[in-house]
C-alpha positions in Angstrom: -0.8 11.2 17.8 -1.7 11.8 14.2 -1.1 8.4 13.2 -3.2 5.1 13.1 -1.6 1.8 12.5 -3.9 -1.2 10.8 -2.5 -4.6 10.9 -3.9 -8.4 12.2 -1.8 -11.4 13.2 -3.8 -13.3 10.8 -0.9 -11.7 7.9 1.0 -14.8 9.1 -1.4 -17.1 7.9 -0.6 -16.2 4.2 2.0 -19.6 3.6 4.3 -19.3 0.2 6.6 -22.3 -0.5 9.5 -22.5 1.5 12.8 -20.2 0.3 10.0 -17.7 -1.3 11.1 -13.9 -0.2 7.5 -13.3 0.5 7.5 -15.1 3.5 6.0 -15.5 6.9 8.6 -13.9 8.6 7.4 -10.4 7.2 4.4 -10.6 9.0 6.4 -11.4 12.2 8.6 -8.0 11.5 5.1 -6.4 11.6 3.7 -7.8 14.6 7.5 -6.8 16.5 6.9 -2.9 14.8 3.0 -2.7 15.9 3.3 -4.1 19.3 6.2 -1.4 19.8 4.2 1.0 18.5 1.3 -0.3 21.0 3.3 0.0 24.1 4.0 3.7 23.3 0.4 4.8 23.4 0.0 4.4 19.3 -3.3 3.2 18.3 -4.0 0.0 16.5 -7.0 -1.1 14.6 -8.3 -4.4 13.1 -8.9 -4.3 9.7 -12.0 -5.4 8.3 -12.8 -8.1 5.5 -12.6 -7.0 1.7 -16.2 -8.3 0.5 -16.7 -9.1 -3.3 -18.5 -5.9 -3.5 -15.1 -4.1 -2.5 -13.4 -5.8 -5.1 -14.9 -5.8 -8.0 -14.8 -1.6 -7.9 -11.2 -2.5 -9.4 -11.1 -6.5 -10.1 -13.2 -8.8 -12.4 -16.2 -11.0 -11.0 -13.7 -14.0 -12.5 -10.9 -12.9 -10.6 -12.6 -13.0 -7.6 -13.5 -16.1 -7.8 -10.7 -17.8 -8.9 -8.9 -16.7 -5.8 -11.9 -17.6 -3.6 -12.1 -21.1 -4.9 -8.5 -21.8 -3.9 -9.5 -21.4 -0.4 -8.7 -24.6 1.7 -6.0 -25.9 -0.7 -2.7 -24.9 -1.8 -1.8 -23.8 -5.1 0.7 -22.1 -8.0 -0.8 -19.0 -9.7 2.9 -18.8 -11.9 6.1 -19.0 -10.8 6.1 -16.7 -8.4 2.6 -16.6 -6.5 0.9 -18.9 -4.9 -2.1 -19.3 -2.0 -2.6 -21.7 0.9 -4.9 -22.8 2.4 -6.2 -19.6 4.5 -5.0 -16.9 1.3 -7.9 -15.7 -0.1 -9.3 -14.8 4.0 -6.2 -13.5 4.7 -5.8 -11.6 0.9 -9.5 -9.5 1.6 -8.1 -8.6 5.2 -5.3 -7.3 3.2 -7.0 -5.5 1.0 -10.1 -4.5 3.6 -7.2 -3.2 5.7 -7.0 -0.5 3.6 -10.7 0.5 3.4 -10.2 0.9 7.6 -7.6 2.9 7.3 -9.3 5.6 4.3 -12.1 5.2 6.7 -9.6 6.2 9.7 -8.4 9.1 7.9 -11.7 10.0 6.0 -14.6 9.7 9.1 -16.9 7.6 9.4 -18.7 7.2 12.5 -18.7 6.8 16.1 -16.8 3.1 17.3 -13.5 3.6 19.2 -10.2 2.2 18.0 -10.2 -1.2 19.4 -7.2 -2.8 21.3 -4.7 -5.2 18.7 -5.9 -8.4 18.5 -4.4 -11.9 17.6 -8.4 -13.2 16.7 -10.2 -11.5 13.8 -12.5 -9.1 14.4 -16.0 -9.4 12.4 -17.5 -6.1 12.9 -14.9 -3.3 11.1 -13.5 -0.5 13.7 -14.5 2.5 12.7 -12.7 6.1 13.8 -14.1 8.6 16.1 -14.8 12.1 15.0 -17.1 14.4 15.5 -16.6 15.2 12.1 -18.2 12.9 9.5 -16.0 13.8 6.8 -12.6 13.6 9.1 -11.8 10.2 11.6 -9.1 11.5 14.5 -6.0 10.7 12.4 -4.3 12.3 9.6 -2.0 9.4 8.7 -2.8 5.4 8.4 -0.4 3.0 7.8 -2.0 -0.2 6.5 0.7 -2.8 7.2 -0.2 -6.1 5.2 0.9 -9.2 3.3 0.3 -10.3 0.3 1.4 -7.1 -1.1 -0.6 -5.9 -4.2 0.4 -3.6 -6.6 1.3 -6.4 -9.4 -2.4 -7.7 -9.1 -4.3 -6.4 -12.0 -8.4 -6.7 -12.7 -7.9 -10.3 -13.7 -4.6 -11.4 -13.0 -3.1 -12.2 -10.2 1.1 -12.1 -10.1 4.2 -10.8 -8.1 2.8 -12.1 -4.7 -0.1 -10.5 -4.8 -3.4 -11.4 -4.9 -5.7 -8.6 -4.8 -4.5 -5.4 -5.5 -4.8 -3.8 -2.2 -4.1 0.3 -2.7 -6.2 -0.1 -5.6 -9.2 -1.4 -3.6 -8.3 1.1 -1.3 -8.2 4.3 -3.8 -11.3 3.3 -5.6 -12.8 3.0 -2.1 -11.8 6.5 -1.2 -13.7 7.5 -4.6 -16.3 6.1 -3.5 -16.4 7.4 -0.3 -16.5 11.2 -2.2 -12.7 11.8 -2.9 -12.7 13.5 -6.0 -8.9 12.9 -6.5 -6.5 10.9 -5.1 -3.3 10.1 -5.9 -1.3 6.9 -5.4 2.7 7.5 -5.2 4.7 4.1 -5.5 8.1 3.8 -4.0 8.5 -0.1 -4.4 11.5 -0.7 -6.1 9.4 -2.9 -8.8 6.6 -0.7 -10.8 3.3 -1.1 -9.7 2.1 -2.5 -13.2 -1.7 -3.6 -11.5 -2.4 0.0 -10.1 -1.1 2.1 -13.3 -3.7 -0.5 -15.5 -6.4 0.2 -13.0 -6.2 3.7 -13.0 -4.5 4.5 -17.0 -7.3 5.8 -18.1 -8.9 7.5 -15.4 -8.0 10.9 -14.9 -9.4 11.1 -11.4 -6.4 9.1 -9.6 -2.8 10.1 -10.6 -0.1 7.2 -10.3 2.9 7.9 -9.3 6.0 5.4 -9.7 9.9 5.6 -8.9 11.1 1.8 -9.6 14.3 0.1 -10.9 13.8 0.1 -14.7 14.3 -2.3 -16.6 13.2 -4.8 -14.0 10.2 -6.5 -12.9 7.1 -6.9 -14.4 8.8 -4.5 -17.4 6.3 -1.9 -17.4 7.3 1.8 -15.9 8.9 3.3 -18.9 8.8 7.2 -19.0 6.4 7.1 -21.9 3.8 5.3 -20.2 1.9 8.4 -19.5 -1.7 7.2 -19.4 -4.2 7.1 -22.1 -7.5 8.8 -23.3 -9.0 11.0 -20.3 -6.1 10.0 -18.8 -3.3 10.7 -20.3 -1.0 12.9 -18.2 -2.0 11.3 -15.2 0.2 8.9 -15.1 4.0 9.6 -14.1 6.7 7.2 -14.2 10.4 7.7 -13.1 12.3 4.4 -13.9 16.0 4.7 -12.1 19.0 2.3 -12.7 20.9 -0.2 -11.0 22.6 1.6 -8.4 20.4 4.9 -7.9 20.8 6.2 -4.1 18.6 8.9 -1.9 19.6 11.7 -3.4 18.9 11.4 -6.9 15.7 9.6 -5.5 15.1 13.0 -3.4 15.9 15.1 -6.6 13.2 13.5 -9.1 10.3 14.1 -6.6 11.4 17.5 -5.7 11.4 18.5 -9.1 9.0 16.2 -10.8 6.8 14.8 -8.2 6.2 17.8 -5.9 5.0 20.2 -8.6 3.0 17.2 -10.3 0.7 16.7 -7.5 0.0 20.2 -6.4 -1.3 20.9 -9.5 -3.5 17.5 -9.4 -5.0 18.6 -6.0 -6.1 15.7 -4.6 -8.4 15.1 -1.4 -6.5 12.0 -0.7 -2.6 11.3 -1.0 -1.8 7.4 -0.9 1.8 5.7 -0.8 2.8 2.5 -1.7 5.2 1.9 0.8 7.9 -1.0 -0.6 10.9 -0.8 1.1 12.7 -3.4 -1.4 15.1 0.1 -3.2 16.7 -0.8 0.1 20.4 -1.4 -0.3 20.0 -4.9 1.7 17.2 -6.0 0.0 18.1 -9.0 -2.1 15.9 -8.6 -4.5 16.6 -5.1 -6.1 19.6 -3.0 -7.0 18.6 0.5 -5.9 20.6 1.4 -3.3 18.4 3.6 -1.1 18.8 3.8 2.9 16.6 3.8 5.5 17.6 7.2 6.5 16.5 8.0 2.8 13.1 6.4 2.9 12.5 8.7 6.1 13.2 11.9 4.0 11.2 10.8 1.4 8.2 9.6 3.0 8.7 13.1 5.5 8.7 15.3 2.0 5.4 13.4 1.2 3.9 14.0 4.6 4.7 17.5 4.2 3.6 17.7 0.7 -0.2 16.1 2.2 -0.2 19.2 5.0 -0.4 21.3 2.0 -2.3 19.9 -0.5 -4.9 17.7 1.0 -5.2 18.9 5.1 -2.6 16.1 5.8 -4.8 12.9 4.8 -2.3 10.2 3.8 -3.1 6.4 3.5 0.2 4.1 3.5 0.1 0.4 2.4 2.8 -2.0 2.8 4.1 -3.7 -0.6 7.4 -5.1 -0.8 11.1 -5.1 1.2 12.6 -8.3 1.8 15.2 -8.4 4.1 13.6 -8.4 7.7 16.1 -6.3 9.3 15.6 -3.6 6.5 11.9 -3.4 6.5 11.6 -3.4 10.3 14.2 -0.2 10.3 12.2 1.8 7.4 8.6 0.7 9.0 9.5 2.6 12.4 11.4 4.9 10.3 8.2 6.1 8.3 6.3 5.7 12.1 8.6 8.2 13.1 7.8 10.2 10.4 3.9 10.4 10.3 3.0 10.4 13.8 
């Protein structure tokens, strides 16, 4: 199989107030998905732990820690994000989880996949390859809570914490990718990645979000700025947009975008809250719809960057919604 899922059990130990959508039983959905996924042969890995190092390539030194000295305690960021007492650990798997799987897709050595397991694993799996610029897989899903893309160099908001893909795609640069993009299907716009990367003309951001909604950034004229300008592309939909005028916008706006950005690296920001059950948007995509979509990315990566995609969990609130789009899109890449 072409695909590599990352996940822990330790995604349940992130606690938000009771009633909050962002709750535990989001990491259960994902334990249900992977241990399917498991049973059919799939391979799992363990993510490893974001260090400061890791974050700071996108967040300030005071960010960091601020989060870090909320560990052991409970606490309200704003009115909608908040830690417990295990956050910040579980926030830097989160956001490591997503260095493991650029590492997956990208090469890096010679450790096996290791077996899912409930315990955390201190020593980061890395892929096999014989390559060591290409792991076994050509797909990774990074399937994690907190989400991330509202998380902005110094700011945490939205749920998140750290801003995970970010992390990750700064990560990838690192790791010699000379251009990736990041393409954002959340049904709120991912206002910490397009900050991260507006004026950076190596990562193109890509975001199709209910506009005007949550956090109010995403407008069509947010473009980027300075050596980046034009690499930032925003398609804020109304209340009610379904699949196919989704489907149109990145056929005709998306697709020709990206090939002509070439990247080594395509990344997706994988909400599944434009689902039409999701209570907390008012898109009205299917999960039939996120298939197509993600498949027209998958097959978009096959010809732009030899199939190297890196998928990371952000929103989609109701639980019988996100488990049907998460084995939908596993369907998809594997």
């Amino acid at each position: 199989m072409s695909l590599v899922i990352v996940t822990s059990s330790r995604f349940a130990d992130h606690l938000n107030p009771p009633g909050h959508p962002e709750r535990v039983e989001r990491a259960e959905v994902m334990e249900v998905v992977t241990a399917g996924w498991k049973d059919a042969g799939g391979a799992v890995l363990e993510p490893r732990a974001a260090t400061d190092a890791d974050l700071a390539r996108v967040h300030t030194r005071e960010h960091i820690a601020a989060i870090t000295a909320t560990r052991g305690r409970a606490s309200k960021i704003d009115e909608d994000t908040f830690t417990s007492p295990e956050s910040d650990d579980v926030a830097r798997l989160a956001a490591g989880a997503v260095l493991t799987a650029v590492d997956a897709v990208l090469g890096v050595g010679t450790a096996k996949a290791v077996p899912h397991d409930p315990k955390p694993v201190p020593d980061h799996p890395k892929a096999v390859s014989d390559d060591p610029q290409r792991g076994p897989y050509k797909r990774a899903l990074a399937m994690v809570r907190p989400p991330g893309h509202h998380a902005e160099a110094d700011r945490a908001m939205g749920f998140c914490l750290y801003n995970n893909i970010a992390v990750g795609a700064a990560y990838a640069r690192s790791r010699g990718c000379a251009r990736v993009v990041i393409v954002d299907f959340d049904v709120h716009h991912g206002n910490g990645t397009q900050r991260t990367f507006y004026g950076d003309p190596t990562v193109l951001f890509v975001s199709s979000h209910q506009y005007p909604y949550y956090p109010g950034t995403g407008a069509a004229t947010e473009v980027g700025s300075g050596a980046g300008a034009g690499f930032t592309l925003n398609l804020p939909l109304t209340i009610g947009t379904q699949d196919a005028e989704i489907e149109r916008l990145y056929s005709t706006l998306v697709v020709p975008k990206v090939r002509g950005f070439k990247p080594d690296l395509l990344m997706i920001s994988a909400g599944f809250d434009a689902h039409e059950q999701d209570p907390l948007g008012q898109l009205r995509m299917t999960t039939v719809g996120f298939g197509r979509l993600t498949q027209s990315l998958i097959d978009l990566a096959d010809e732009v960057c030899d199939g190297k995609v890196v998928l990371v969990t952000e929103g989609g609130y109701d639980t019988h919604a996100l488990a049907a789009c998460l084995r939908t899109v596993i369907d998809v890449c594997k």
